[in-house]
mmCIF file of the N, C-alpha and C atoms, coordinates in Angstrom:
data_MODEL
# 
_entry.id   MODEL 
# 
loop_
_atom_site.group_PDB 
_atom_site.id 
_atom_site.type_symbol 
_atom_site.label_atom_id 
_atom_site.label_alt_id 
_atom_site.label_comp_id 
_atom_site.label_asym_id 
_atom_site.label_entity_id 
_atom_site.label_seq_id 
_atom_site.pdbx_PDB_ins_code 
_atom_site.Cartn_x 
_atom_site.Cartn_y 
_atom_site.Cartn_z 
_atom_site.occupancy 
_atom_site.B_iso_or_equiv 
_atom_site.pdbx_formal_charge 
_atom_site.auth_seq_id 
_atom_site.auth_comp_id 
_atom_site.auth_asym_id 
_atom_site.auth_atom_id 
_atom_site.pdbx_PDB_model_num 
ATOM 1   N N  . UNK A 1 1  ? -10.289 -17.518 -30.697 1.00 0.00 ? 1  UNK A N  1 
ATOM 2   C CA . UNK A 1 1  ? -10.485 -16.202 -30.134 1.00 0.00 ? 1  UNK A CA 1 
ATOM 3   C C  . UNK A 1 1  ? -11.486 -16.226 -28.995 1.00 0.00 ? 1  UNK A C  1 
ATOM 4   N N  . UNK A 1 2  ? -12.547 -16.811 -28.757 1.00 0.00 ? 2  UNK A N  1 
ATOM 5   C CA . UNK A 1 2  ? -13.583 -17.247 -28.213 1.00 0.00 ? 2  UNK A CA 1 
ATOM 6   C C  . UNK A 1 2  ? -13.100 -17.198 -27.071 1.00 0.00 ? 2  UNK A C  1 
ATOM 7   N N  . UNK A 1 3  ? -12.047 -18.388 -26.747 1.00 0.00 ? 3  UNK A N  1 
ATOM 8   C CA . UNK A 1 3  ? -11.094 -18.572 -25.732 1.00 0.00 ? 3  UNK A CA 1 
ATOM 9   C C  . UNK A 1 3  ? -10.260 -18.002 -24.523 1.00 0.00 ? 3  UNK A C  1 
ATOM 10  N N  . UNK A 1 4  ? -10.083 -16.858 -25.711 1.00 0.00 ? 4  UNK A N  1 
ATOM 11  C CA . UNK A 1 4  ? -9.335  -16.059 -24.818 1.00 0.00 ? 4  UNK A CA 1 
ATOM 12  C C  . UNK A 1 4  ? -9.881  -14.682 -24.111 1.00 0.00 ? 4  UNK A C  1 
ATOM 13  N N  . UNK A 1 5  ? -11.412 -13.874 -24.876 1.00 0.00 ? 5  UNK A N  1 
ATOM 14  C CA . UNK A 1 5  ? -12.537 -13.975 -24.280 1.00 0.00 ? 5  UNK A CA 1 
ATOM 15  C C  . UNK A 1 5  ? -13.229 -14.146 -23.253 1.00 0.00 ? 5  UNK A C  1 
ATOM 16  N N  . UNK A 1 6  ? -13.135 -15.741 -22.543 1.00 0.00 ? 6  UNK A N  1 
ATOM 17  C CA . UNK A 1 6  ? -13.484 -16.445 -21.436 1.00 0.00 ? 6  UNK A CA 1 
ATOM 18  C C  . UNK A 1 6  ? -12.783 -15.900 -20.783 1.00 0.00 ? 6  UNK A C  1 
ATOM 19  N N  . UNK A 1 7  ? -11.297 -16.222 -21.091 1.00 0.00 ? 7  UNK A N  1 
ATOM 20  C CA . UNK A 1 7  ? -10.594 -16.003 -19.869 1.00 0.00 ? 7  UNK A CA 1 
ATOM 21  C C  . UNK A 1 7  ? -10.502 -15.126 -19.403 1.00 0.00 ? 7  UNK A C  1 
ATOM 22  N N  . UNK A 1 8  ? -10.743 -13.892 -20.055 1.00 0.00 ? 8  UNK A N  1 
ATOM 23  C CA . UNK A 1 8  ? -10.588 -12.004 -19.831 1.00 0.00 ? 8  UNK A CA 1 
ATOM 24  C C  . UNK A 1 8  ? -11.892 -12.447 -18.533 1.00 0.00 ? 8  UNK A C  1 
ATOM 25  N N  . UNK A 1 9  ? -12.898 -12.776 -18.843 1.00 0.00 ? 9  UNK A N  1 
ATOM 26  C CA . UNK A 1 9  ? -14.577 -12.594 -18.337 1.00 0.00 ? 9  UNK A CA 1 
ATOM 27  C C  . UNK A 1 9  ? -14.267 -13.268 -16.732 1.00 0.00 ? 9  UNK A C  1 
ATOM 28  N N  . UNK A 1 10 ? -13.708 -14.578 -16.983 1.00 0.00 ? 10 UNK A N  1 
ATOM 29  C CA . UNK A 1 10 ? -13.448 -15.452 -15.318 1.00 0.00 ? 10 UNK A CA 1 
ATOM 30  C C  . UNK A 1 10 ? -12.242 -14.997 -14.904 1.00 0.00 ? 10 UNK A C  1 
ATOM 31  N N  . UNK A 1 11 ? -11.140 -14.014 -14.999 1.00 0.00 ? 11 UNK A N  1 
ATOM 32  C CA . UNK A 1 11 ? -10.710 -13.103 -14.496 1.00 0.00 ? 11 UNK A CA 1 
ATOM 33  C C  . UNK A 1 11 ? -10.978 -11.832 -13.721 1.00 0.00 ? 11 UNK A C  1 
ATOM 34  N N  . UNK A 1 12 ? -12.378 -11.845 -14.587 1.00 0.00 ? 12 UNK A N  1 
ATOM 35  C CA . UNK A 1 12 ? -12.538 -10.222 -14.212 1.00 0.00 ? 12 UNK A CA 1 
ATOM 36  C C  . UNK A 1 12 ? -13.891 -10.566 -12.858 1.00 0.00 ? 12 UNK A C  1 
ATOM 37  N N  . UNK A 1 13 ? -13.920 -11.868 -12.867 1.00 0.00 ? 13 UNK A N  1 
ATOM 38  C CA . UNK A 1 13 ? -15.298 -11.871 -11.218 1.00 0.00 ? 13 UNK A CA 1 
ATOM 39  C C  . UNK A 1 13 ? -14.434 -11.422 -10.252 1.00 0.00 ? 13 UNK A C  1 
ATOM 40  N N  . UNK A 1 14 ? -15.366 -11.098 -9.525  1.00 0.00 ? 14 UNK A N  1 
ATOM 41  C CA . UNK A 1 14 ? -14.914 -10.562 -8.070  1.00 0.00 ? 14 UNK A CA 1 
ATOM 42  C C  . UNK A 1 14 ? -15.369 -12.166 -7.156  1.00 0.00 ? 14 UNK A C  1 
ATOM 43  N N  . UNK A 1 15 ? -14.062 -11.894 -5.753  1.00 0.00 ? 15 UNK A N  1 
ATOM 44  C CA . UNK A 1 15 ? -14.690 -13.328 -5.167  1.00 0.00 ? 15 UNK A CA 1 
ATOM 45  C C  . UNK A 1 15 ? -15.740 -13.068 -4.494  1.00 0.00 ? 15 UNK A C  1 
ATOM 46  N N  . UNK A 1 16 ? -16.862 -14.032 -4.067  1.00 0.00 ? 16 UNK A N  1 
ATOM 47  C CA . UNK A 1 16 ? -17.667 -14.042 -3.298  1.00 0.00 ? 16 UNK A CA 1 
ATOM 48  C C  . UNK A 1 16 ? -17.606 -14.906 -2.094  1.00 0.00 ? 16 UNK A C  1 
ATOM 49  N N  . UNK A 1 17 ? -17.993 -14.244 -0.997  1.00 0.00 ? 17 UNK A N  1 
ATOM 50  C CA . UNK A 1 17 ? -17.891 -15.181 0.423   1.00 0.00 ? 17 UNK A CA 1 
ATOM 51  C C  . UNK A 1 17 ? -18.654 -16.123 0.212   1.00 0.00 ? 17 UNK A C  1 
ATOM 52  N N  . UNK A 1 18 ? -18.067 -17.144 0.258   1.00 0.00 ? 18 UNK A N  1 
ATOM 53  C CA . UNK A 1 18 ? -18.642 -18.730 0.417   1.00 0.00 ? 18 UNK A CA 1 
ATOM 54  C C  . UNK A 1 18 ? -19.227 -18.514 2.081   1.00 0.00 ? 18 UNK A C  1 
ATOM 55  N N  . UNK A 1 19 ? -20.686 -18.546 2.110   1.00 0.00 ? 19 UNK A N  1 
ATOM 56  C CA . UNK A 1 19 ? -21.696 -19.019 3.095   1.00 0.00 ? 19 UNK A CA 1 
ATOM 57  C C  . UNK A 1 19 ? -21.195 -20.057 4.078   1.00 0.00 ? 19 UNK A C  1 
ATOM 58  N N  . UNK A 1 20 ? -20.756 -21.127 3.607   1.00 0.00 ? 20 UNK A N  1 
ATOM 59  C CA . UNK A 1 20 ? -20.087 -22.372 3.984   1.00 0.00 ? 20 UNK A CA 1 
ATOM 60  C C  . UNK A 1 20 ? -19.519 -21.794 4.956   1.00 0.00 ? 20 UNK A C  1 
ATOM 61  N N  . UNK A 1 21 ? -18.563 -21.223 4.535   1.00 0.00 ? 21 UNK A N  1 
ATOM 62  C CA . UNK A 1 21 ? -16.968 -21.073 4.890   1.00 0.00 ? 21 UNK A CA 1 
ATOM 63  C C  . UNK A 1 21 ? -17.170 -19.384 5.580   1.00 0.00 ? 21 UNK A C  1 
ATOM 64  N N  . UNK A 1 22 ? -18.226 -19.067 5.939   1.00 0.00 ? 22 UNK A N  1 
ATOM 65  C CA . UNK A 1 22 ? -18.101 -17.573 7.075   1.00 0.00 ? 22 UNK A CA 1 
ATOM 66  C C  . UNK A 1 22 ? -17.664 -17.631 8.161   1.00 0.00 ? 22 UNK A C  1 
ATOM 67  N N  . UNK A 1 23 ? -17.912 -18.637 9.011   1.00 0.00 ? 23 UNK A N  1 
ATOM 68  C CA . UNK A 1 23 ? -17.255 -19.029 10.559  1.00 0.00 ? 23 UNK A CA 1 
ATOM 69  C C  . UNK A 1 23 ? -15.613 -19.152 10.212  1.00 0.00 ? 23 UNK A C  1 
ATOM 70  N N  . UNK A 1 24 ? -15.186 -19.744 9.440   1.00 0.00 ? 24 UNK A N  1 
ATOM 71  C CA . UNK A 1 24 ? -14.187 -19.539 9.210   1.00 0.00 ? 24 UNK A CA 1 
ATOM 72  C C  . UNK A 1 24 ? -13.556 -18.664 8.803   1.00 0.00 ? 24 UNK A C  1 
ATOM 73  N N  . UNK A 1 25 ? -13.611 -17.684 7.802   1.00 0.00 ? 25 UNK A N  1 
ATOM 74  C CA . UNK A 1 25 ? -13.522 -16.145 7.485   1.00 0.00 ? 25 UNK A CA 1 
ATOM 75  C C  . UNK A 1 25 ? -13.613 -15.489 8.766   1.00 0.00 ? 25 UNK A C  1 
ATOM 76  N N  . UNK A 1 26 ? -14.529 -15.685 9.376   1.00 0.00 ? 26 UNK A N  1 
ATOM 77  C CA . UNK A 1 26 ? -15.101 -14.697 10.804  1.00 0.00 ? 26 UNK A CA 1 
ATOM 78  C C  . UNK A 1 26 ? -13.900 -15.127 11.815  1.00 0.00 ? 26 UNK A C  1 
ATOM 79  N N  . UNK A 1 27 ? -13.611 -16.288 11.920  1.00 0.00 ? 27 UNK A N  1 
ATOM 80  C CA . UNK A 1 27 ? -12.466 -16.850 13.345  1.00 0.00 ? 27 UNK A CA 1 
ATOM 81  C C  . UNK A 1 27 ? -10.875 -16.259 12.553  1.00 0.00 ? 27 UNK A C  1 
ATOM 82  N N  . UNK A 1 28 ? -10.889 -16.392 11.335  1.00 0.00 ? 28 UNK A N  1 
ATOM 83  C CA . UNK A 1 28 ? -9.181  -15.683 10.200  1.00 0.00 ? 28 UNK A CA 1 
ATOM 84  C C  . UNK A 1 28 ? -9.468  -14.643 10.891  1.00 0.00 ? 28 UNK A C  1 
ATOM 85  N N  . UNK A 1 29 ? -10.463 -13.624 10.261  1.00 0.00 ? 29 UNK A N  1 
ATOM 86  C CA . UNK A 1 29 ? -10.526 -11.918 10.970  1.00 0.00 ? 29 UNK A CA 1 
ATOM 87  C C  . UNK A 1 29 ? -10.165 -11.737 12.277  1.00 0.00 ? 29 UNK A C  1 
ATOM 88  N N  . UNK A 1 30 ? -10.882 -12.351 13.069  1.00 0.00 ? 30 UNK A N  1 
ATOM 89  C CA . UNK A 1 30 ? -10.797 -12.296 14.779  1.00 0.00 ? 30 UNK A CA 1 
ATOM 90  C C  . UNK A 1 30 ? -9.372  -12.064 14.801  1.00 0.00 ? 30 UNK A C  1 
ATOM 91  N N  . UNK A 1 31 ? -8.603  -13.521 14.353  1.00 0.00 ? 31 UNK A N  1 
ATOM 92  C CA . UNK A 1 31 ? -7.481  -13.639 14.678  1.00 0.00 ? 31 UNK A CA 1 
ATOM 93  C C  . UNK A 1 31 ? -6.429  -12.960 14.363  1.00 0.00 ? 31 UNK A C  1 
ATOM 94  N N  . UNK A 1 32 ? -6.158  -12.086 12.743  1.00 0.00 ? 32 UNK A N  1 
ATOM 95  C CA . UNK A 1 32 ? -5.845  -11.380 12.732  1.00 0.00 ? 32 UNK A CA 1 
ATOM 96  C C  . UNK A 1 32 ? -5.786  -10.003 13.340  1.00 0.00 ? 32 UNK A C  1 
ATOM 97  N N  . UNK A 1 33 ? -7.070  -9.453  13.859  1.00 0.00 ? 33 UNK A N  1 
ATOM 98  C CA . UNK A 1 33 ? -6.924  -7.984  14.151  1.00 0.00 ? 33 UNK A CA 1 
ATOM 99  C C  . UNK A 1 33 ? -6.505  -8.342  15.766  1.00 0.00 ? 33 UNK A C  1 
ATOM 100 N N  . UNK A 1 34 ? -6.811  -9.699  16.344  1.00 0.00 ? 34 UNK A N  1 
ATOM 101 C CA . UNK A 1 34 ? -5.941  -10.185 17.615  1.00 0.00 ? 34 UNK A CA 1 
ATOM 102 C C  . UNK A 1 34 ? -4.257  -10.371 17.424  1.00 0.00 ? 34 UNK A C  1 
ATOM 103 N N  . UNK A 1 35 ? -3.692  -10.435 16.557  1.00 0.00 ? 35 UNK A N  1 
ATOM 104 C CA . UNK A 1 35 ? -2.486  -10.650 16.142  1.00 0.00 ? 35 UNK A CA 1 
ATOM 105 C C  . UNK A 1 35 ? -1.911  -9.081  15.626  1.00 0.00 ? 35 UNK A C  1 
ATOM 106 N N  . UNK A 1 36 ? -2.454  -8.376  14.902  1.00 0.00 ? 36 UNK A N  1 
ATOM 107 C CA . UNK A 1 36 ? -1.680  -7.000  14.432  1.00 0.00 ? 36 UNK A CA 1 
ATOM 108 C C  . UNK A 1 36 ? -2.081  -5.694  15.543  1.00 0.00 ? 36 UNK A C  1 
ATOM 109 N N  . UNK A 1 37 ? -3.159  -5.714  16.070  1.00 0.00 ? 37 UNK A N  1 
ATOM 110 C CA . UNK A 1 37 ? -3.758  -4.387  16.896  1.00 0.00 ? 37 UNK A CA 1 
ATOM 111 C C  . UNK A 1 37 ? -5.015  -4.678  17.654  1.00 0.00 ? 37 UNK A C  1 
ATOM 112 N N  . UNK A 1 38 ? -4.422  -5.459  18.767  1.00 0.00 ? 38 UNK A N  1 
ATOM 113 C CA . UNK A 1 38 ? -5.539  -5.845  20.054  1.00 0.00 ? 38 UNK A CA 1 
ATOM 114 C C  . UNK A 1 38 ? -6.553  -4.425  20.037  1.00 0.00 ? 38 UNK A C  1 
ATOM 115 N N  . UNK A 1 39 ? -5.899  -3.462  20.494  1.00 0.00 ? 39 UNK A N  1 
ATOM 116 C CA . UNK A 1 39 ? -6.593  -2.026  20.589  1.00 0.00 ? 39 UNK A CA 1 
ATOM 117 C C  . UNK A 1 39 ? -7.637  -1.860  19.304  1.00 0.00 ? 39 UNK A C  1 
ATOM 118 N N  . UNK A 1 40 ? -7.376  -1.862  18.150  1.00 0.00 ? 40 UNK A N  1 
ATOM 119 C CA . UNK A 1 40 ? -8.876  -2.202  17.265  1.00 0.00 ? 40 UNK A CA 1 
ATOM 120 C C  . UNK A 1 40 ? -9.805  -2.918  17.431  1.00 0.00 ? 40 UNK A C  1 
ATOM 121 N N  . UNK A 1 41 ? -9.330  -4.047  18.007  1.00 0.00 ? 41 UNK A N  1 
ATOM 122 C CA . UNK A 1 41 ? -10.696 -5.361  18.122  1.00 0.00 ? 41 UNK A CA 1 
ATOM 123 C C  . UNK A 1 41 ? -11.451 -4.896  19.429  1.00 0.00 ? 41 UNK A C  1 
ATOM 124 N N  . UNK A 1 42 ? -10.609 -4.384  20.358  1.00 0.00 ? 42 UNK A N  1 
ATOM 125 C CA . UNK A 1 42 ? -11.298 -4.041  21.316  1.00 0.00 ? 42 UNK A CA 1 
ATOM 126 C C  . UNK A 1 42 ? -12.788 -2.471  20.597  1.00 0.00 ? 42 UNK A C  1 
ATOM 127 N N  . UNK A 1 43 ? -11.841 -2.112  20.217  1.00 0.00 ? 43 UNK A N  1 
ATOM 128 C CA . UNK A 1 43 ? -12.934 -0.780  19.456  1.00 0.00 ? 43 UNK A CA 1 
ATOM 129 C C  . UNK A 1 43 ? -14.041 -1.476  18.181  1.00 0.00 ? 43 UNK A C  1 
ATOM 130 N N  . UNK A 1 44 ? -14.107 -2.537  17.699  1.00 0.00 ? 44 UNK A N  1 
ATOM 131 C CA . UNK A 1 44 ? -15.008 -3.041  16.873  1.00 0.00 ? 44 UNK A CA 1 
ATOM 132 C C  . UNK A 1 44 ? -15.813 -3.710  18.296  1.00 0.00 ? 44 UNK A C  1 
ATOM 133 N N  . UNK A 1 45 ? -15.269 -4.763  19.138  1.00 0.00 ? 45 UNK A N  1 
ATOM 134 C CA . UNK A 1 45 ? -16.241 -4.800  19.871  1.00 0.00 ? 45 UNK A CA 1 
ATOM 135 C C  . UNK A 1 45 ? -17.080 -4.107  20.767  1.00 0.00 ? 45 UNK A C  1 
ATOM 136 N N  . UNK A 1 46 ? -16.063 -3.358  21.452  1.00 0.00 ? 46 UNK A N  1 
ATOM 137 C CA . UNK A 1 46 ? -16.987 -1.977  22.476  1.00 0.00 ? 46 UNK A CA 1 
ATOM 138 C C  . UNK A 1 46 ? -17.790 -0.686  21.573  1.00 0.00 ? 46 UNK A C  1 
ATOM 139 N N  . UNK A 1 47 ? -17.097 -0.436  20.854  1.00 0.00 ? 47 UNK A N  1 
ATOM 140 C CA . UNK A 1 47 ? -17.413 0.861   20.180  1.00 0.00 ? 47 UNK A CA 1 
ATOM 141 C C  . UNK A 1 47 ? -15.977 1.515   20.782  1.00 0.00 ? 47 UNK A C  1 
ATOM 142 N N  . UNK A 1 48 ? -16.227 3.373   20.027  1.00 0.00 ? 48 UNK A N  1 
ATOM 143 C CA . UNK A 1 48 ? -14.762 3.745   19.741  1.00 0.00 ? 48 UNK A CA 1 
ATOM 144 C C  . UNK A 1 48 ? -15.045 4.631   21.513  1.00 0.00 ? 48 UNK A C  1 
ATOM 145 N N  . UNK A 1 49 ? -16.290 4.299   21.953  1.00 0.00 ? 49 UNK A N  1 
ATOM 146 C CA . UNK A 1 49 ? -16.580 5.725   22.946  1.00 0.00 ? 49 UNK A CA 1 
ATOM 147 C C  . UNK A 1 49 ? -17.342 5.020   24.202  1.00 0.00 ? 49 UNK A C  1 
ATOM 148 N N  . UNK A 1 50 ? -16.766 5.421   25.112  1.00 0.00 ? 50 UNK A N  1 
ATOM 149 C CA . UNK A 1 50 ? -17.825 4.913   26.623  1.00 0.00 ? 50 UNK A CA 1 
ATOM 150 C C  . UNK A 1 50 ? -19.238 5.615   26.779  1.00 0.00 ? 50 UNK A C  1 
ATOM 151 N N  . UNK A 1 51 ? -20.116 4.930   26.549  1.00 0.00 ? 51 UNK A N  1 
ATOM 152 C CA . UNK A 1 51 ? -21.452 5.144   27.250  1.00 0.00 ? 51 UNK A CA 1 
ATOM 153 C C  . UNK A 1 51 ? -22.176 6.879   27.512  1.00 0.00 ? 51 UNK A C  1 
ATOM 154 N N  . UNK A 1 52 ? -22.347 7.210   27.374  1.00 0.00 ? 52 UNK A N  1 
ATOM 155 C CA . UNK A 1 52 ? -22.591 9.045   27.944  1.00 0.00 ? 52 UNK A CA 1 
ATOM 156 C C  . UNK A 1 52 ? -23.127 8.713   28.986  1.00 0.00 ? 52 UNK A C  1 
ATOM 157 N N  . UNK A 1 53 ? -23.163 9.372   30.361  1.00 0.00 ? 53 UNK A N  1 
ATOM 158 C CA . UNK A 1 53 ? -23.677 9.554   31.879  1.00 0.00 ? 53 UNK A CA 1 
ATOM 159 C C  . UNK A 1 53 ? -24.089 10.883  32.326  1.00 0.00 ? 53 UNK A C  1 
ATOM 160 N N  . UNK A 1 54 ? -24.672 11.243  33.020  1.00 0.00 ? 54 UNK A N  1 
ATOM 161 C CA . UNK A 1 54 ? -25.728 12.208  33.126  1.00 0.00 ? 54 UNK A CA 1 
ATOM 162 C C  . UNK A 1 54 ? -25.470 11.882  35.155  1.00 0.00 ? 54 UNK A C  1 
ATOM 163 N N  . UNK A 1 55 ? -25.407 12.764  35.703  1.00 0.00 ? 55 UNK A N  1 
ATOM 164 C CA . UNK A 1 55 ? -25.466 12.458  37.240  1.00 0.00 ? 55 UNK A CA 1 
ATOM 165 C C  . UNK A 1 55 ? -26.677 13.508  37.487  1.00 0.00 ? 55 UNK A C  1 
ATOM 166 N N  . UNK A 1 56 ? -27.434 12.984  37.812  1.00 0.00 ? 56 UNK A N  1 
ATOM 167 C CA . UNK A 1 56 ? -28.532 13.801  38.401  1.00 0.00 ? 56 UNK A CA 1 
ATOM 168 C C  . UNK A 1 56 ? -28.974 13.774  39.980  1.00 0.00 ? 56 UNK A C  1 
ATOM 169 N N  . UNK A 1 57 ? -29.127 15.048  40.580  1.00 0.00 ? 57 UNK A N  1 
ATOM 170 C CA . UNK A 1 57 ? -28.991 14.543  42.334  1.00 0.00 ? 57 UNK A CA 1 
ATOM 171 C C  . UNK A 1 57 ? -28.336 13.651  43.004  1.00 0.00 ? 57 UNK A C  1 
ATOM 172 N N  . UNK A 1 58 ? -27.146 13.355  42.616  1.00 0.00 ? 58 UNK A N  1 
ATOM 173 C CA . UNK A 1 58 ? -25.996 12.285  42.879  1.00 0.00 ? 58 UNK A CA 1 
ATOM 174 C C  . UNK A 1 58 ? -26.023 10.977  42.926  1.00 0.00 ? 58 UNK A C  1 
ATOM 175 N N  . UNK A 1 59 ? -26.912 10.378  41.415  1.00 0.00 ? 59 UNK A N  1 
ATOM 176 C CA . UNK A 1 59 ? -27.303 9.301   40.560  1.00 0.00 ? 59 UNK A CA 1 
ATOM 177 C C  . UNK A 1 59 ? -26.659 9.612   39.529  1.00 0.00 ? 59 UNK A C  1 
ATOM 178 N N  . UNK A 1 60 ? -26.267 8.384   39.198  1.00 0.00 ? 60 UNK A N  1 
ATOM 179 C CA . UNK A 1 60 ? -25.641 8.470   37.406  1.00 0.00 ? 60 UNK A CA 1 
ATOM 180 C C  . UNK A 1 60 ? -26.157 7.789   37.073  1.00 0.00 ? 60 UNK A C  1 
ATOM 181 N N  . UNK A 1 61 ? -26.854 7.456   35.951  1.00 0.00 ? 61 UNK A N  1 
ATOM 182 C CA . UNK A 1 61 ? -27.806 7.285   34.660  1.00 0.00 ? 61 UNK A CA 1 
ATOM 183 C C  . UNK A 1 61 ? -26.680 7.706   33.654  1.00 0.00 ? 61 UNK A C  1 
ATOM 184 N N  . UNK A 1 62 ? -26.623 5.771   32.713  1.00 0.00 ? 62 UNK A N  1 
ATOM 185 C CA . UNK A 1 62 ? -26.252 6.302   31.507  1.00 0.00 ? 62 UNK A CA 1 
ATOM 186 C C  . UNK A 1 62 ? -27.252 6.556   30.137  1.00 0.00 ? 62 UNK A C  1 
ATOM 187 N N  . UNK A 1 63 ? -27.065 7.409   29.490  1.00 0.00 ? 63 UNK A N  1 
ATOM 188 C CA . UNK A 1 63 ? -27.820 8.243   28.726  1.00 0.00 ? 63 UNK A CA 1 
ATOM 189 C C  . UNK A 1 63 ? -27.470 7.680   26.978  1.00 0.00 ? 63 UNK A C  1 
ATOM 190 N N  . UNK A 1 64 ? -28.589 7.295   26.368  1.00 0.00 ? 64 UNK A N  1 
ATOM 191 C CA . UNK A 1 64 ? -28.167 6.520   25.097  1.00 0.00 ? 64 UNK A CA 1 
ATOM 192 C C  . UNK A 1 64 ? -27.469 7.378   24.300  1.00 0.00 ? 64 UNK A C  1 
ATOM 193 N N  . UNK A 1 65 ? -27.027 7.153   23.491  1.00 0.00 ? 65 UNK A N  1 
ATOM 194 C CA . UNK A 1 65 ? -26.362 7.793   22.328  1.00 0.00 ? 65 UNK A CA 1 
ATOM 195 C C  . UNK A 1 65 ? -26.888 8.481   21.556  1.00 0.00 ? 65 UNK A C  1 
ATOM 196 N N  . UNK A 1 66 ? -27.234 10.156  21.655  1.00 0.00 ? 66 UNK A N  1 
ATOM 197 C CA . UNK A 1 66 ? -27.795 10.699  20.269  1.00 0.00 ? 66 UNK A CA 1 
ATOM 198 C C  . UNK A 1 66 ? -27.280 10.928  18.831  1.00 0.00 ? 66 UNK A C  1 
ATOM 199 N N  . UNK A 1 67 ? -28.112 10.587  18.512  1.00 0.00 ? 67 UNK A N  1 
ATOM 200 C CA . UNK A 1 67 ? -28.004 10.011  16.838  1.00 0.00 ? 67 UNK A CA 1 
ATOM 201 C C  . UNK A 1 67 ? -28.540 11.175  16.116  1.00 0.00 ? 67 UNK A C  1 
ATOM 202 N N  . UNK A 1 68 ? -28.370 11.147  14.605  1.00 0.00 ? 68 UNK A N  1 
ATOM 203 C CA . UNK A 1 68 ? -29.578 12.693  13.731  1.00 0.00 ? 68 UNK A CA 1 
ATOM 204 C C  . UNK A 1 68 ? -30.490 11.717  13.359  1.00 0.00 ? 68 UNK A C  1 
# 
């Protein structure tokens, strides 16, 4: 009975990212969201929004992002 027990318990872990193996995880991801929806990867790398700008006396200054 013991046995079968175990096996319920090393079933039930969740996986954990092997440290090792993140560059590799990290280059799979890349490549996938490069393979199903260029347009997402572009929005994880840029952000979803351009910059805010402010023209003052016919200077533009971009203006950081307000946050709460």
């Amino acid at each position: 009975m013991e046995s079968v027990s175990a096996q319920v318990v090393a079933a039930a872990k969740l996986p954990v990212l092997n440290l090792g193996k993140f560059k590799l995880w990290k280059i799979r991801i890349k490549q996938y969201f490069l393979m199903t929806d260029y347009a997402l990867w572009e929005v994880i790398l840029n952000g979803d929004s351009p910059l805010p700008t402010r023209t003052v006396d016919g200077v533009e200054t971009s203006v950081p992002p307000t946050t709460t």
